[in-house]
N, C-alpha and C positions, 0 to 999 in steps of 0.2 A: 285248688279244685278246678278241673276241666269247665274253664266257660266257653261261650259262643265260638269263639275263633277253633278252639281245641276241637269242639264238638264237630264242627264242619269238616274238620281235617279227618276225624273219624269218618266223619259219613263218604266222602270221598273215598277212605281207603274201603270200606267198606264196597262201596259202588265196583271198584278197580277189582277185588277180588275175589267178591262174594255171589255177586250178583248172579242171577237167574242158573245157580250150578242146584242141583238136585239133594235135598237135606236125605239123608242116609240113619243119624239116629242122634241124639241128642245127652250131654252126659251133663248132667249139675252135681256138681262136687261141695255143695255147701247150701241147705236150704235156707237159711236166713235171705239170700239175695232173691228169692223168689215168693210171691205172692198167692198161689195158687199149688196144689200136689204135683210132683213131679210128672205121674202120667199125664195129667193135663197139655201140658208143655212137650213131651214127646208126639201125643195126638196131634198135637197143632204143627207139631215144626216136621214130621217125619215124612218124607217122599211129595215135601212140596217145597218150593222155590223159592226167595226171596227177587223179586219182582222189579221193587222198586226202593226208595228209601227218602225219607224225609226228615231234617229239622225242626226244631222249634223250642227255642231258647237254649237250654243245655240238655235238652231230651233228644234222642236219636229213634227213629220208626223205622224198622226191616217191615215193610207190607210183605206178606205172604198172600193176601188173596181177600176178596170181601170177607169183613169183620174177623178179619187174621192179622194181629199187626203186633212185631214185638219190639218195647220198649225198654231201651238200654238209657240207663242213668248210670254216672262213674263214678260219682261220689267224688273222695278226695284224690284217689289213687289209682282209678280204672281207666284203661285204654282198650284195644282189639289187638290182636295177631293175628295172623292168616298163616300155617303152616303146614309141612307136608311130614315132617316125621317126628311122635311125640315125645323123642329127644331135646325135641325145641319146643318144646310145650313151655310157655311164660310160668316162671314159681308161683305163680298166685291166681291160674284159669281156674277160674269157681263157675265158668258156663263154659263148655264145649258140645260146639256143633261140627257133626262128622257127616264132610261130603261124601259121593261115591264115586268123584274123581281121586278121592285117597287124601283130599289132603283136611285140615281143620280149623272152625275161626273161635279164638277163646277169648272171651270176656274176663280181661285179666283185674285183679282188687284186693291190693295188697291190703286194706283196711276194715273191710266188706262193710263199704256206706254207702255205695249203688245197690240197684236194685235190674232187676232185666225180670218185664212183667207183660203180661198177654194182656191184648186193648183190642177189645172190639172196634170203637171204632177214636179216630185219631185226637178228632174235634171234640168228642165229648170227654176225653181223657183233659183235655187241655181245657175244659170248661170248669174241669169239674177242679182240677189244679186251680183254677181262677186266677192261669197265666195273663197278664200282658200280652199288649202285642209285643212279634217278635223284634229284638231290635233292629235289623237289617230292613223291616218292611216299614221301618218308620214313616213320616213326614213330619214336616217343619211345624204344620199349624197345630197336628197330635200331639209331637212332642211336647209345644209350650200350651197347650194342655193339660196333659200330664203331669207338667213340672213345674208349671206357673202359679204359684199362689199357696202351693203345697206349704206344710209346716216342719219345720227340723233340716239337719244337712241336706246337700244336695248329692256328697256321698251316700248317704242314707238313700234318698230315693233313685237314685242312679240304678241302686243292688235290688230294690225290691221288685221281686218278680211277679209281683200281682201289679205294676205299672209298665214295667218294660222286661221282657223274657228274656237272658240273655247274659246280661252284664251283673258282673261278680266284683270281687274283693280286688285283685288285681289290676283288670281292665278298668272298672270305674278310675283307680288313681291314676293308669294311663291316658284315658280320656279325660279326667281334669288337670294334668298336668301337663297337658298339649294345648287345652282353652285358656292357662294361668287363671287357673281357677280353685279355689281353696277348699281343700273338701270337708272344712267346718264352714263354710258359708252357708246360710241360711237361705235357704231356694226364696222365700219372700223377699230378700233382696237384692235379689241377681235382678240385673235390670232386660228389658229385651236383647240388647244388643248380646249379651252372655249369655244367654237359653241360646241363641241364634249360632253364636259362633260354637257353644258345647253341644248342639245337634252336630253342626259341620264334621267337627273332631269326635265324636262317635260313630259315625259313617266313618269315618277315616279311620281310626284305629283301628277298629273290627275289621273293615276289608282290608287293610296293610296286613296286620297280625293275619290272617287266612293265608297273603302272598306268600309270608315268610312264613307258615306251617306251624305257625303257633309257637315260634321253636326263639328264643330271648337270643340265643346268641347269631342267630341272623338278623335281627333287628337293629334299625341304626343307633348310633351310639350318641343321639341325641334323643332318643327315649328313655322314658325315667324304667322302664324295664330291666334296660341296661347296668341299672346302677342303683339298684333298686333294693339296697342292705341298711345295714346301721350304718358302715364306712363309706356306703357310696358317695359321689358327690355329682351335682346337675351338671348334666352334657351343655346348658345352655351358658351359666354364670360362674358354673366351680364350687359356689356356695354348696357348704355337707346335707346331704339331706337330713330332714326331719322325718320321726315317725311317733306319730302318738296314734292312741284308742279313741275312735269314731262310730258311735252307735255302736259299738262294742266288738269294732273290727280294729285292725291293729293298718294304720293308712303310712304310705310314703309319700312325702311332696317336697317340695322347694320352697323355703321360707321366704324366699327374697322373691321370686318368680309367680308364684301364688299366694299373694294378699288377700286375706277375709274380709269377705264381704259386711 
């Protein structure tokens, strides 16, 4: 599922491509991904602009205008294209929007478990989610806040997005597998010194994974991304990886490298 690093990389292309061109007319090829009747969604998006665009956590905001703002979620399988002839129309655009420069941006979803939904306004959508902050706007003393004293893994609270917006399945075992940190350890027994260094390495993985475009095989081969299957083995010791069910996610770590707490 597209977390935080992926999301960003949309919004960026999004910026690159989309931005401030003139919407011309709107096509939804699939109602389930929409929350509202289709004309709604044509009144809102047709011969106005996309502006601006904003994050927050795995949520993406095209601002079109005061209390115009539209909300892409990707679910397991959705990304964005920007194209110009609908020969190249992605198999699975279940939202296209048509410039009147000729060319189209499609909200691709081969699973349809996004959602692309009209939000008055941005902060009460996110209130009412009863998101976290987002991870990137963290600090140290919120964090072990958030994370101090808590009950159950610390994978567990890493992914819940009513603490921190952001961080998923994936990334939480990158960011504890860069603090050697066990993602069944119980956050009551992480001591300060490990909330401290697993802040460090969540800043850190999120803005690296953004460098390298969300994309594993640009990632150094000393991330457990890298290697990150049943046969992998850690970039750091060689030792196979392990993978069991956590909070009822299926996690990768290094037995030898990440000791529970």
């Amino acid at each position: 599922m597209p977390e935080l690093p992926d999301v960003e990389i949309f919004r960026r292309y999004l910026n690159r491509k989309a931005l401030n061109k003139k919407i011309k007319d709107v096509d939804i090829k699939n109602s389930k991904i929409i929350s509202a009747a289709k004309t709604k969604y044509v009144k809102a998006l047709r011969n106005k602009k996309i502006n601006s665009s904003k994050r927050y956590g795995k949520y993406l905001f095209a601002e079109l205008g005061k209390k115009n703002n539209l909300m892409f979620h990707f679910g397991m399988t959705g990304f964005l294209k920007y194209f110009k002839n609908l020969e190249a129309e992605p198999q699975h655009g279940r939202f296209l929007i048509k410039f009147y420069n000729g060319y189209y941006l499609a909200w691709n979803n081969q699973r349809l478990l996004g959602e692309v939904k009209l939000v008055d306004s941005i902060k009460g959508f996110i209130e009412k989610k009863n998101l976290g902050p987002d991870a990137l706007s963290l600090n140290l003393p919120l964090f072990e806040k958030l994370i101090g004293g808590k009950t159950g893994s610390i994978k567990s609270a890493l992914m819940k997005q009513e603490l921190i917006a952001g961080v998923g399945n994936i990334y939480s075992d990158e960011i504890l597998y860069q603090a050697k940190i066990n993602p069944a350890s119980n956050c009551k027994k992480l001591k300060n010194k490990d909330i401290e260094i697993l802040f460090e390495n969540l800043k850190k993985v999120l803005k690296e994974a953004i460098k390298y475009k969300a994309d594993p095989d640009k990632m150094p081969d000393s991330w457990l991304l890298t290697h990150r299957s049943k046969e992998g083995r850690c970039g750091r010791c060689g030792k196979g990886i392990k993978h069991q069910k956590i909070s009822g996610r299926t996690s990768y770590f290094c037995p030898r490298c990440q000791k529970k707490s």
